[in-house]
C-alpha positions in Angstrom: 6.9 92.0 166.0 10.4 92.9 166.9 11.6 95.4 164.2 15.3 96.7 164.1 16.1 100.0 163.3 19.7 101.2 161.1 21.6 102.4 163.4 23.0 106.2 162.0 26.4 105.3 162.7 28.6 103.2 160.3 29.8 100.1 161.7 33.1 100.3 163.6 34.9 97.0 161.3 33.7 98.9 158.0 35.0 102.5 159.4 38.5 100.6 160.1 38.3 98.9 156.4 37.8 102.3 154.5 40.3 104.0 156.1 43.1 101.1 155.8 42.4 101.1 151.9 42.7 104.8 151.6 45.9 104.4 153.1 46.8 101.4 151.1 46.3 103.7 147.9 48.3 106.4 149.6 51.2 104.3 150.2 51.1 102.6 146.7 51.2 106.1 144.7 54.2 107.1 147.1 55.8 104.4 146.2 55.6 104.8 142.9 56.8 108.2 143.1 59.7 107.5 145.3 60.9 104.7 142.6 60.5 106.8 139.6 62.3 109.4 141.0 65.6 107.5 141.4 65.4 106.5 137.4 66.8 109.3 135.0 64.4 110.1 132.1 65.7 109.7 129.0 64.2 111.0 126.1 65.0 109.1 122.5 64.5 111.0 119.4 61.8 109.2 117.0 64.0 110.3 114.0 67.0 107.9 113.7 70.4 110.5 112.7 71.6 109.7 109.8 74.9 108.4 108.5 76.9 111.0 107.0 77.6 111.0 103.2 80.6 109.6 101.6 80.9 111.0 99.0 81.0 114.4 100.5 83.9 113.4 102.7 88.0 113.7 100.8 91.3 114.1 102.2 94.0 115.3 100.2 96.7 112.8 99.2 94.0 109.8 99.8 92.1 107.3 98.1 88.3 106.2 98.9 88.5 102.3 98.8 84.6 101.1 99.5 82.6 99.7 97.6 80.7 102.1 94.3 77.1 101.9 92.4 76.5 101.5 89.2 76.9 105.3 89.0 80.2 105.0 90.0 79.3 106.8 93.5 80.1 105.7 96.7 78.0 103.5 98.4 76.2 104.8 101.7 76.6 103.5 105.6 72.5 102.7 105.2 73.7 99.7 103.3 76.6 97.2 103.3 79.3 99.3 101.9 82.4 96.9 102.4 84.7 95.0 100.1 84.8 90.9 99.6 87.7 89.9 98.0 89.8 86.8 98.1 92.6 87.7 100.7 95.8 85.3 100.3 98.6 84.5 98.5 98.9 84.4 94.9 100.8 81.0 94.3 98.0 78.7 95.7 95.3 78.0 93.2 92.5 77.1 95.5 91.1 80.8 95.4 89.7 79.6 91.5 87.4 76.8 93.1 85.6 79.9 95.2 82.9 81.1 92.9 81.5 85.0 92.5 78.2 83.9 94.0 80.7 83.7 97.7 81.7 87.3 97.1 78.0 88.6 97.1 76.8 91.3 99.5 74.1 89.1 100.8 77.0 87.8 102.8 78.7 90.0 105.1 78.8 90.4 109.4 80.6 88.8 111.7 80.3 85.2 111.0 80.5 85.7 107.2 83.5 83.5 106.6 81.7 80.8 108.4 78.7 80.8 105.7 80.6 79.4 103.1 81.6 76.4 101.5 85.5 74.9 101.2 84.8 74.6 97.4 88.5 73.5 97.2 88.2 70.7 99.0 84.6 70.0 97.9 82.7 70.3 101.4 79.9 71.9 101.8 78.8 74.3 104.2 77.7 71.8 106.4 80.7 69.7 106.5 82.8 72.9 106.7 80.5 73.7 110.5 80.7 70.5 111.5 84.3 70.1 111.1 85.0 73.2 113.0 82.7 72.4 115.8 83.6 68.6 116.4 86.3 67.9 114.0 89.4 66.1 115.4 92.4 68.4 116.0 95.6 68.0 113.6 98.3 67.7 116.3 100.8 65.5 113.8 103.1 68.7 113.4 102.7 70.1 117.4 99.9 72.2 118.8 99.3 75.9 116.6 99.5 78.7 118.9 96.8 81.6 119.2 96.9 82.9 115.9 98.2 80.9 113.7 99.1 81.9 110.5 99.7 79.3 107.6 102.5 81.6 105.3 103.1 80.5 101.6 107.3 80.0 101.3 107.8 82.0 98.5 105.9 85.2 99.6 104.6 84.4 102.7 101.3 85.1 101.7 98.3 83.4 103.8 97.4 79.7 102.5 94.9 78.5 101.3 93.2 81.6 100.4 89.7 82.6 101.4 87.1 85.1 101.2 87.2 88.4 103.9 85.1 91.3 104.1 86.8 95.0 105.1 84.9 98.2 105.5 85.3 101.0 103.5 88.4 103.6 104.3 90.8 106.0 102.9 94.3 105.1 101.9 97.3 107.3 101.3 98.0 107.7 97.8 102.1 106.8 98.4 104.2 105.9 101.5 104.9 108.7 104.1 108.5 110.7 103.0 111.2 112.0 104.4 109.9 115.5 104.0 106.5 114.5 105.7 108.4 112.6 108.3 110.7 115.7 109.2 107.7 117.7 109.9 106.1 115.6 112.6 110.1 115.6 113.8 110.2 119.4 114.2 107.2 120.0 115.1 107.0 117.2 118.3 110.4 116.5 119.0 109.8 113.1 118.6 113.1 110.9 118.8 112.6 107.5 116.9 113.8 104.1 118.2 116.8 103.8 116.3 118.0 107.0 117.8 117.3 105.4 121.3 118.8 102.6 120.5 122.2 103.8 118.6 121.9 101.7 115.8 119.7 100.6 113.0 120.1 97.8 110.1 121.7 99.0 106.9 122.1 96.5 103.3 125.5 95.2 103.9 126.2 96.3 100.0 125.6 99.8 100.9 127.9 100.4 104.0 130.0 103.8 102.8 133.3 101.6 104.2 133.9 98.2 102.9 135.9 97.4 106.3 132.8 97.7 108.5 132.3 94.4 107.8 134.8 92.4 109.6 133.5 93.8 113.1 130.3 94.4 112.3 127.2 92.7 113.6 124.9 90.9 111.5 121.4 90.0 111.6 121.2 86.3 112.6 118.0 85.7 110.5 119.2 87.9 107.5 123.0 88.1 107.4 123.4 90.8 104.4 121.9 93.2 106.9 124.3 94.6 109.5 123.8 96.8 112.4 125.4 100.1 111.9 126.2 102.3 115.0 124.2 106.2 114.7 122.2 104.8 111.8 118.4 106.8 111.3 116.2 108.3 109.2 118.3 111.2 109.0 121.3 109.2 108.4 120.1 106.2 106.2 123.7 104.2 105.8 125.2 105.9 109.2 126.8 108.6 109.7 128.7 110.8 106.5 125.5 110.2 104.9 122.6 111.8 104.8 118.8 111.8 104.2 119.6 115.3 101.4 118.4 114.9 98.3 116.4 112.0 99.1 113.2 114.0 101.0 110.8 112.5 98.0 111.7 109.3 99.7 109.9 106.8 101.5 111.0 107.5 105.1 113.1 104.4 106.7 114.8 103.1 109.9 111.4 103.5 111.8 110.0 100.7 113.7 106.1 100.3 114.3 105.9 102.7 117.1 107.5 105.6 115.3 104.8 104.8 112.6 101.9 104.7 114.5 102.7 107.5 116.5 103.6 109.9 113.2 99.4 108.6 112.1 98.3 109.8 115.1 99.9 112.7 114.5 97.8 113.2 111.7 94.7 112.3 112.8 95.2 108.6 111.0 96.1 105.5 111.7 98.2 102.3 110.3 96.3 100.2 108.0 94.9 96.7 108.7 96.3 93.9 106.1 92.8 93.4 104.6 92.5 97.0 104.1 95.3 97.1 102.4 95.2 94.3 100.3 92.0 95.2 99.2 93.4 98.5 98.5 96.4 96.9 96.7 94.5 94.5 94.7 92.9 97.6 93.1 89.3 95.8 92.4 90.4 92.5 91.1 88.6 91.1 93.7 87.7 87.6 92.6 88.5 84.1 91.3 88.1 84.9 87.7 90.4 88.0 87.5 93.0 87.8 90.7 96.4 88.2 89.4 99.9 87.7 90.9 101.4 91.1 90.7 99.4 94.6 90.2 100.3 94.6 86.2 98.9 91.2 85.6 101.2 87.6 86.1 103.8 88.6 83.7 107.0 87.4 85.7 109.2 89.6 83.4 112.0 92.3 84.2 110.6 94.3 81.2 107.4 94.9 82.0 107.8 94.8 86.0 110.6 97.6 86.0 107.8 100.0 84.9 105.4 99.5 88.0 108.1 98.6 90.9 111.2 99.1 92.4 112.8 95.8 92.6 116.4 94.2 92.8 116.2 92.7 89.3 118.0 90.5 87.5 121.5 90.6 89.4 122.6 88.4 92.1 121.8 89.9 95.5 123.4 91.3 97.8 126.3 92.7 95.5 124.7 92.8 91.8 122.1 95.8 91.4 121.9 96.2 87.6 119.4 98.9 88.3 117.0 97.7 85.3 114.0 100.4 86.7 116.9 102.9 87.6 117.4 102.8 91.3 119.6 100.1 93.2 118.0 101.3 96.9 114.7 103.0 97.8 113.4 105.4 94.6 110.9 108.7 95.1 107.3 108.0 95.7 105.3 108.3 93.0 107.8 107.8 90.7 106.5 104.3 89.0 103.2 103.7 87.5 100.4 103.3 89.9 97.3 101.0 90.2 94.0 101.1 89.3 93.1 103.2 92.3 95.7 105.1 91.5 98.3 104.1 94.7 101.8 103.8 94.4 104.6 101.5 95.6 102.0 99.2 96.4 104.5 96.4 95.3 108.1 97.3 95.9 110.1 100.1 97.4 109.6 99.8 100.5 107.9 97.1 102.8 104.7 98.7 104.8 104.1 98.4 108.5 100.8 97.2 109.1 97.9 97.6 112.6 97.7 94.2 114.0 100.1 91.2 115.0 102.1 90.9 118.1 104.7 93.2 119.3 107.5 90.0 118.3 105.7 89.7 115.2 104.7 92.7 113.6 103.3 92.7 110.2 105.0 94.2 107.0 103.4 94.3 103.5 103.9 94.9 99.8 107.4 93.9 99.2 110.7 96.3 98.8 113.6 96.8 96.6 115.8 93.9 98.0 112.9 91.3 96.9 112.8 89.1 93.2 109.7 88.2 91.3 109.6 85.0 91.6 110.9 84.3 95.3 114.3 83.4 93.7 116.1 85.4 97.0 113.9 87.3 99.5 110.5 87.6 99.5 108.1 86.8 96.0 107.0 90.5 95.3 103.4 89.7 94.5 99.7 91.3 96.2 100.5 88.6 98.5 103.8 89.4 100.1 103.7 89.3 103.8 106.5 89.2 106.3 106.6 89.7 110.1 109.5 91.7 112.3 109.9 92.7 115.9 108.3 95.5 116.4 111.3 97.6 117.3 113.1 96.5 114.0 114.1 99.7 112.0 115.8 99.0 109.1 116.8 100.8 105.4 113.8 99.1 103.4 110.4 99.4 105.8 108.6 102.6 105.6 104.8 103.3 106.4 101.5 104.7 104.7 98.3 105.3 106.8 94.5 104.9 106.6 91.5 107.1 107.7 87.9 105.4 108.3 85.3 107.9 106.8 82.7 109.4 109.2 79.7 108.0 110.9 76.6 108.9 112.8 77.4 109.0 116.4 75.6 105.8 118.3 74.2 105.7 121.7 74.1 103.1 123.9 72.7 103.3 127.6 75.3 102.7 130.8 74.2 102.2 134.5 76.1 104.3 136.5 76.9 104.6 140.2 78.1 106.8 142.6 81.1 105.2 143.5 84.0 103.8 140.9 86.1 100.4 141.0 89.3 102.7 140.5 89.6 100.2 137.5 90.6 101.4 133.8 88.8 99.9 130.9 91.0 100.8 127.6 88.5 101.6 124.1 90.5 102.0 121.0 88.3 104.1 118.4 88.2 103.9 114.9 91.4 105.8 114.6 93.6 104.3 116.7 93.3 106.5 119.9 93.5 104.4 123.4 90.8 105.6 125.6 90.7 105.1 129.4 86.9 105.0 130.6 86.5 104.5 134.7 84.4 101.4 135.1 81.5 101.4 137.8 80.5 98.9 140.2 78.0 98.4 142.4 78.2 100.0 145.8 79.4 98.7 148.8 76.9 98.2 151.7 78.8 96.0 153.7 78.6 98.3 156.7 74.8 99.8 155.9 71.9 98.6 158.2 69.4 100.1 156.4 69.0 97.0 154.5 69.6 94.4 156.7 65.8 93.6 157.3 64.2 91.4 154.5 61.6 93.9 153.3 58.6 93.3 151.4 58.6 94.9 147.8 57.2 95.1 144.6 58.5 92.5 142.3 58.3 94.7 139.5 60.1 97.5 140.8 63.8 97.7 141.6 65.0 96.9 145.2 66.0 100.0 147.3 69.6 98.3 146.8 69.9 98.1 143.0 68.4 101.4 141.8 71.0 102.8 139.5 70.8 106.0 137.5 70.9 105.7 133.6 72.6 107.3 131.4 73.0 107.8 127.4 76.5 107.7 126.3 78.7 107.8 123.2 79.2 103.7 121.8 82.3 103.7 120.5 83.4 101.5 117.5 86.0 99.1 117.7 87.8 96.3 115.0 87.8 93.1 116.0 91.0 91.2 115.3 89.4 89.5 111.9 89.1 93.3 110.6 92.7 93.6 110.9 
């Protein structure tokens, strides 16, 4: 019988087999280590901050506009806190075949106008989609440039109306004065357009010589307004007159620049035109009680000389019977004010709004050169809208600005490298302020051998190539142009 004995020796193909797994697991855990190190550990709280509250937040001199409880307390960021409202002109009765149940809160966001129906025309939501997304386009009239805006003739308000959503903000109570405006003046040394320019547009009825008119130049789209040489803010009909005795004033002759740049100033910003018609139509918000003017749809002298500073009953440009007491621009603050308790929402001055193009700038509210009814000039309703060049200063548009409340700070996370593209990306924040972030790109290993060599990795783990550090930053907010 031929027995074999075990040898006391491992085999020499097993001894080779243990050691090539050890080193297999040796290799795998340094591998692991090696890619974890090149990822930056980022540690998220498991309590979400917060919004701050509302109602702990004022500013002196403005109004909260947002929308309230029952309680008559503001409404927190933890819930939609926005106003719907029927933005639009007042003339076009379409905005009484929307219903209340299209003002509701359940909807709001982005694509909110898109979720309901054109009641006017008796389409439903359906149609209205379907239209958008295959319907013919209306070329009879010429193609309709990149935002298009469909003005009413008598107050070019928007037609047809429609439904629009703003968050909440904070208003100033009345247009920025003459005193206010000194002050950012004196304190900056900030020298407006008109003074760059040497001249500013002044009511042809109000020149201090009769015989500036035979040379002078005129506005081709508004003849009663003529340029005046050395015209400003300081110097509202040129010079021998001044801005004295007229500091409680709504501030003129400053185009859109000098406006924004006086809000910035302040730590504000212009408004948006939702914001402030939403703020002007002082919670009369849908189809059932929208009115034509702040004080109701009373087309009367009598009753609108008590809220506004209009032109009145007298043929313009040379009749100013003065019915509410003033022929040109009148203190702020000196008629009756809205619901929320603004002034010269309607009158006095036209309002230089955030928004539009630099040719076509929007203005708001109305001034003392405009009728009622659309007669001459522009309707004076909640409505009114008109559009300048933004460099247009002239003796009847002022400014007011907004403020968004406060919010909890939101993170997002950014992959960042060690080289930058040398390009500028440009953030505008809630209040205005341009920011210039450095963007990143990938980097270059055009002339890098190291990874020239296909080489075998784990699909679940980065490539040496693409590991990128990440990082938590700041998200900042911005409005999209339907905010505006």
């Amino acid at each position: 019988m031929n027995l074999k004995m075990k040898s006391p020796h491992p085999h020499p193909l097993l001894l080779h087999t243990k050691h090539f797994a050890l080193f297999i697991l040796l290799w795998t855990i340094h591998c692991q280590f090696y890619a974890s190190s090149t990822e930056v550990d980022v540690v998220v709280d498991d309590e979400e901050e917060p919004h701050p509250d509302p109602n702990e937040e004022n500013y002196p001199g403005m109004i909260y506009i947002g929308r309230m409880d029952d309680d008559g307390r503001r409404v927190g960021f933890d819930a939609d806190n926005g106003i719907k409202y029927i933005f639009g002109t007042g003339f076009d009765e379409t905005h009484k075949n929307i219903l209340e149940a299209d003002l509701q809160h359940e909807h709001y966001g982005p694509d909110s106008e898109h979720d309901l129906p054109d009641r006017a025309h008796g389409k439903t939501r359906e149609q209205v989609l379907h239209e958008k997304r295959r319907g013919e386009l209306d070329l009879s009239q010429g193609p309709k440039p990149f935002g298009w805006f469909e003005e009413h003739p008598l107050d070019g308000g928007a037609v047809p109306p429609k439904v629009v959503r703003v968050d909440p903000f904070f208003i100033d109570e009345a247009p920025v004065t003459n005193k206010e405006f000194g002050k950012f003046v004196r304190a900056t040394y900030y020298e407006t357009e008109a003074e760059k320019f040497g001249w500013s547009f002044v009511l042809s009825s109000f020149l201090p010589n009769a015989d500036q008119l035979e040379s002078a130049e005129v506005d081709p789209e508004a003849e009663d307004w003529v340029a005046v040489d050395k015209a400003y803010w300081r110097n509202p009909e040129g010079p021998g007159t001044s801005y004295k005795y007229r500091e409680n004033h709504p501030v003129t002759h400053v185009s859109h620049r000098d406006a924004a740049e006086y809000c910035t100033w302040v730590g504000k910003r212009l408004p948006g035109e939702r914001e402030w018609e939403a703020a002007a139509r002082a919670g009369h918000y849908g189809p059932n009680d929208r009115t034509l003017y702040i004080w109701g749809d009373d087309q009367t002298t009598e009753l609108a000389k008590e809220y506004a500073n209009l032109w009145g009953d007298g043929d313009f440009p040379w009749e100013n019977k003065a019915e509410d007491g003033w022929r040109a621009t009148s203190p702020v603050k000196t008629f009756k004010p809205n619901a929320f308790g603004l002034y010269d929402m309607t009158g006095n001055v036209w309002e230089w709004m955030r928004g539009g193009k630099h040719k076509n700038r929007i203005v708001r509210g109305g001034s003392y050169v405009d009728s009622l009814d659309g007669s001459f000039n522009h309707a004076a309703t909640l409505g009114a809208r008109a559009t300048l060049h933004a460099t247009t200063t002239t003796g009847n548009v002022g400014f007011r600005c907004v403020k968004s409340p406060m919010r909890k700070v939101e993170y997002h996370y950014v992959y960042e490298n060690t080289e930058d593209s040398g390009a500028q990306l440009v953030i505008e924040g809630n209040n205005g302020e341009r920011k210039f972030t450095q963007q990143k790109t990938r980097r270059d290993y055009e002339d890098d051998d190291e990874f020239d060599e296909d080489i075998d990795h784990d699909p679940t783990m980065p490539r040496p190539d693409e590991r990128r550090g990440r990082k938590k930053v700041v998200k900042t907010r911005t409005l999209t142009s339907d905010e505006l």
